[in-house]
C-alpha positions in Angstrom: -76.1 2.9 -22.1 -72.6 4.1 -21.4 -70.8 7.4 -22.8 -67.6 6.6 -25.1 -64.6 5.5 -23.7 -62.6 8.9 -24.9 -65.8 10.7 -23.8 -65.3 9.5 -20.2 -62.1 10.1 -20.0 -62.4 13.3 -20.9 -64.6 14.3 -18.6 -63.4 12.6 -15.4 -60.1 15.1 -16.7 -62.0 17.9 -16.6 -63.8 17.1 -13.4 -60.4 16.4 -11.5 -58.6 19.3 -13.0 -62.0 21.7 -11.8 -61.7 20.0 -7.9 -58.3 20.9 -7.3 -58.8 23.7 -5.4 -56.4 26.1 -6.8 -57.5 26.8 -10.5 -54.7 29.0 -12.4 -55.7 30.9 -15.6 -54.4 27.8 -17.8 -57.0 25.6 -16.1 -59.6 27.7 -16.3 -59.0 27.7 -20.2 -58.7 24.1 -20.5 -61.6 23.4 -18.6 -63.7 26.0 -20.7 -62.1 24.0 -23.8 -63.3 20.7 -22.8 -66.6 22.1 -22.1 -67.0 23.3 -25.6 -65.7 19.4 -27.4 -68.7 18.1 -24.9 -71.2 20.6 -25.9 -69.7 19.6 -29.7 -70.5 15.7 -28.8 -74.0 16.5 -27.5 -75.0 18.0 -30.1 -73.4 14.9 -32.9 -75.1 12.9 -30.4 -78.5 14.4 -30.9 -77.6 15.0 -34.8 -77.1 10.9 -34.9 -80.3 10.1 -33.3 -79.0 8.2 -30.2 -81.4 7.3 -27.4 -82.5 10.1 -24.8 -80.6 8.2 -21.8 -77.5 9.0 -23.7 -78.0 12.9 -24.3 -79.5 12.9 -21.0 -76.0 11.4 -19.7 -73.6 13.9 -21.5 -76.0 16.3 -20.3 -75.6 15.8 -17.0 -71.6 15.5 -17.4 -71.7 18.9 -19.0 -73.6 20.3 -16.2 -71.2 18.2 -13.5 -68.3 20.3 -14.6 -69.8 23.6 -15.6 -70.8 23.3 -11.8 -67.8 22.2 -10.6 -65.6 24.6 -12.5 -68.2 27.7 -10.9 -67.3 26.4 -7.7 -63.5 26.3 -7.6 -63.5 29.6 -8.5 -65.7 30.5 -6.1 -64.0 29.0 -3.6 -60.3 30.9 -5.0 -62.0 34.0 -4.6 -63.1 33.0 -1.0 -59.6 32.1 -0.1 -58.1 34.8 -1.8 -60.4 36.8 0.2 -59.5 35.5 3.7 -56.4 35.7 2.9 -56.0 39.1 2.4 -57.8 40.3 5.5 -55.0 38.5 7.1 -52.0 40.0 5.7 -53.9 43.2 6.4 -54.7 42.3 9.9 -51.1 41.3 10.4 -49.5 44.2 8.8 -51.5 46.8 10.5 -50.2 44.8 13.9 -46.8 44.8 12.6 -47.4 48.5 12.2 -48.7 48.8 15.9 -45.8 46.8 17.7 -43.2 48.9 15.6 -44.8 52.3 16.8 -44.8 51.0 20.3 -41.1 49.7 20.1 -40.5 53.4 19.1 -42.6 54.4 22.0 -40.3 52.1 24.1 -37.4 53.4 23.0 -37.8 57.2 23.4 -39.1 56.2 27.0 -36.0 54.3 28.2 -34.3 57.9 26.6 -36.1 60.0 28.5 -35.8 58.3 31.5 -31.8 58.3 31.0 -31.7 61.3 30.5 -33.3 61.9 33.4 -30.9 60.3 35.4 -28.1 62.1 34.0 -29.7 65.4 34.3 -30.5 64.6 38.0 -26.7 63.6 38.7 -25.1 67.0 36.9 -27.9 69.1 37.0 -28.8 71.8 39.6 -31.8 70.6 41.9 -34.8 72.4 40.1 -33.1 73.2 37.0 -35.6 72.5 33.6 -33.6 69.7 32.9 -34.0 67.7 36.2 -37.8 68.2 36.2 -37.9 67.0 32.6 -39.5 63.1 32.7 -41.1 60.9 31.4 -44.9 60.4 32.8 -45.0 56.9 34.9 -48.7 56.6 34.3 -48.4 56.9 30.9 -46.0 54.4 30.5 -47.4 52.2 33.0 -50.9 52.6 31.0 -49.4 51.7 28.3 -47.6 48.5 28.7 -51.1 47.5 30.5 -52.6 48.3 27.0 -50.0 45.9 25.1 -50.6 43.6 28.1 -54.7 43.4 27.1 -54.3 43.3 23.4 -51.9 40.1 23.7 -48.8 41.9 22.6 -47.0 40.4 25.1 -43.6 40.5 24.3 -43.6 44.4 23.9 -45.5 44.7 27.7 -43.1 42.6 29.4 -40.6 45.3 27.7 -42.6 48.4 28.7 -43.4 47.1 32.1 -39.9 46.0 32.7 -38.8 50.2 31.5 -41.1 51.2 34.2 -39.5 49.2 36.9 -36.1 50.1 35.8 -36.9 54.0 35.4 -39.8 53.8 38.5 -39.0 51.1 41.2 -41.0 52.4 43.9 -43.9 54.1 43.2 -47.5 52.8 43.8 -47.6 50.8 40.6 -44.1 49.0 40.8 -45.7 45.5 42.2 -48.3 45.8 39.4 -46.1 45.9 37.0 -43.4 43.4 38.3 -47.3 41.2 38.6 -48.2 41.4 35.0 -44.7 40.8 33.9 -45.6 37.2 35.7 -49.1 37.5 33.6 -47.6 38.1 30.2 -45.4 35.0 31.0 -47.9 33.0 31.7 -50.0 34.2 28.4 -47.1 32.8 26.2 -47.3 29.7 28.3 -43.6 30.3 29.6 -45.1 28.8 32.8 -41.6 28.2 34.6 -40.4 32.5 33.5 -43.9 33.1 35.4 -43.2 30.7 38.5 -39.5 32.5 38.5 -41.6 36.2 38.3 -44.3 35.7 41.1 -41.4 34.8 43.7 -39.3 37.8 42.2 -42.3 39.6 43.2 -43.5 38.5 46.7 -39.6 38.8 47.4 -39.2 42.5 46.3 -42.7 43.5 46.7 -43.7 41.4 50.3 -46.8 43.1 50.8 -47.9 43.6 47.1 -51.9 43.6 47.1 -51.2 41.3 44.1 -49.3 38.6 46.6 -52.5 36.4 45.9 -53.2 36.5 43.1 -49.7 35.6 42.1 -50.2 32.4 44.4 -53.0 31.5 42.3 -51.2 32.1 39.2 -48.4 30.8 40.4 -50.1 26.9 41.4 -52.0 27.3 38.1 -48.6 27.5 36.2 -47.3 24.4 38.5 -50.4 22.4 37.5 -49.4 23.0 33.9 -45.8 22.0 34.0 -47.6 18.8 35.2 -46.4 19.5 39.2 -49.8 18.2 40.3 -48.6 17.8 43.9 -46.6 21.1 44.1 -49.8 23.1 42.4 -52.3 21.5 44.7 -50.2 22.5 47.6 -50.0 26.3 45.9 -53.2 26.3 45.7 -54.3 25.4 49.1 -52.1 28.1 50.3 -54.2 30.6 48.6 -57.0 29.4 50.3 -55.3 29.1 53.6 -53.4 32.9 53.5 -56.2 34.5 52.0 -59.3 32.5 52.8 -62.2 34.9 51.8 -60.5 36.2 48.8 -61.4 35.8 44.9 -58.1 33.8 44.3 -59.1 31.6 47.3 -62.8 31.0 45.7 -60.9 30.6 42.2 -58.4 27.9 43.8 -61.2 26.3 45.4 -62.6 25.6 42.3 -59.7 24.3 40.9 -59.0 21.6 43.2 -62.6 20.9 42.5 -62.0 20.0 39.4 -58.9 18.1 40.0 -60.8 16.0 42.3 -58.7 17.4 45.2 -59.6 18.0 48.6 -59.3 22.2 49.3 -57.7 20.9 52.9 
C-alpha cells in the first residue's frame, strides 16, 4: 500500500531539507514541525484501523527523518568543530609570523646601528661593541626555515647576509635562501640563488648540495635534459657524496643513465 500523496510529499520535504548539510535554527524548527503532523497521521492512521504495512510505512518515514535530522546536526557540529581549530591554528601562526617580523625588524636596527656606531664611534667605545648576536639570528631564520614559514626565513637569512657577509655561516644562509625557494616551488628564484651562491661562496661545503637542488628544480620546470646534465655533475664533482647517491637515484627513476 502507498502513503497519501500529501503524506509523501511531506516527507521527501523534510528529508531534503534534513540532508542539506547546513541546518540553520529555522530548519531545525520546521523539521521538528513536520515530525510532529507525521507522528499526528500515525496515530489517525492507527485510530482508523488501516492495515499494519501502512503504520509500519509512516513508521519507518518518521524514523528516516528523525535519523536524518540527528545526523545533519551532527555533522554541523563536526564542521563547526574543524573549523575552529583552524582559525585557531591560523591565528596563533599569524601571531607567530608577526612576532618574528618584529624580531626582524629590531635586528636590521640593531645591526644599523651598528654600523653607524662603528663609523663615528671611538674603536672600543660601548656603542661599537653593541650587536646584534649572528647566531641568534642565524638560528633563527633556520627555525622559520623548518617550520615552513618561508617567506619570513628568506627575510631573516637575507638580514644576516646583509649585517654578516663573511662569517662561517654566510654560504648557509645564502643555501637555504635557495631552499626556502624551492619550498614555495619558485624553482627558477632557486636556480638564480644556488649560482648566486657557488659564485660568492666558490668553496661553500653546501656547493653540492645546491647542484642537486639545483637539477631537481630544472627537472621541475620540465628542463629534462638540462636537470639530467645537473645531476650527473653532482655525481661526477662529488662522486662519493650523499647528493651524488641522491642524484643517482634520480636519474634512476627517470630512466636515465648516471653517465
Amino acid at each position: 500500500m502507498t502513503l497519501p500523496r500529501p503524506l509523501v510529499s511531506l516527507v521527501v520535504a523534510a528529508l531534503a531539507a534534513a540532508a542539506g548539510g547546513c541546518v540553520s535554527t529555522s530548519d531545525i524548527d520546521s523539521l521538528h514541525s513536520q515530525l510532529a503532523d507525521l507522528q499526528r497521521q500515525v496515530l489517525q492512521v492507527q485510530t482508523q484501523g488501516s492495515s499494519k504495512e501502512e503504520v509500519a510505512k509512516l513508521q519507518a518515514a518518521l524514523q528516516q527523518q528523525t535519523q536524518s535530522l540527528l545526523k545533519s546536526e551532527a555533522d554541523m557540529q563536526v564542521e563547526l568543530k574543524a573549523l575552529s581549530n583552524q582559525i585557531q591554528a591560523l591565528q596563533s601562526r599569524l601571531e607567530e609570523t608577526n612576532m618574528r617580523l618584529d624580531q626582524l625588524s629590531q635586528q636590521a636596527a640593531a645591526a644599523a646601528q651598528e654600523l653607524r656606531s662603528s663609523r663615528s664611534d671611538a674603536p672600543g667605545s660601548p656603542a661599537a661593541a653593541a650587536a646584534a648576536d649572528p647566531q641568534a639570528m642565524y638560528q633563527a631564520a633556520y627555525g622559520d626555515y623548518l617550520k615552513h614559514n618561508y617567506d619570513i626565513a628568506v627575510l631573516g637569512f637575507q638580514q644576516y647576509l646583509q649585517s654578516f657577509a663573511d662569517t662561517e655561516l654566510s654560504d648557509n644562509a645564502a643555501y637555504w635562501i635557495g631552499e626556502c625557494y624551492f619550498g614555495q616551488g619558485k624553482f627558477q628564484q632557486a636556480i638564480a640563488q644556488f649560482d648566486a651562491l657557488q659564485q660568492r661562496y666558490p668553496r661553500s661545503d653546501k656547493t653540492a648540495s645546491a647542484w642537486l637542488k639545483k637539477g631537481y628544480a630544472l627537472l621541475e620546470l620540465g628542463q629534462k635534459q638540462a636537470g639530467t646534465a645537473q645531476l650527473r655533475k653532482v655525481i661526477k664533482d662529488y662522486p662519493g657524496s650523499d647528493e651524488a647517491n641522491l642524484a643517482r637515484q634520480r636519474l634512476r627513476t627517470l630512466g636515465v643513465d648516471a653517465g
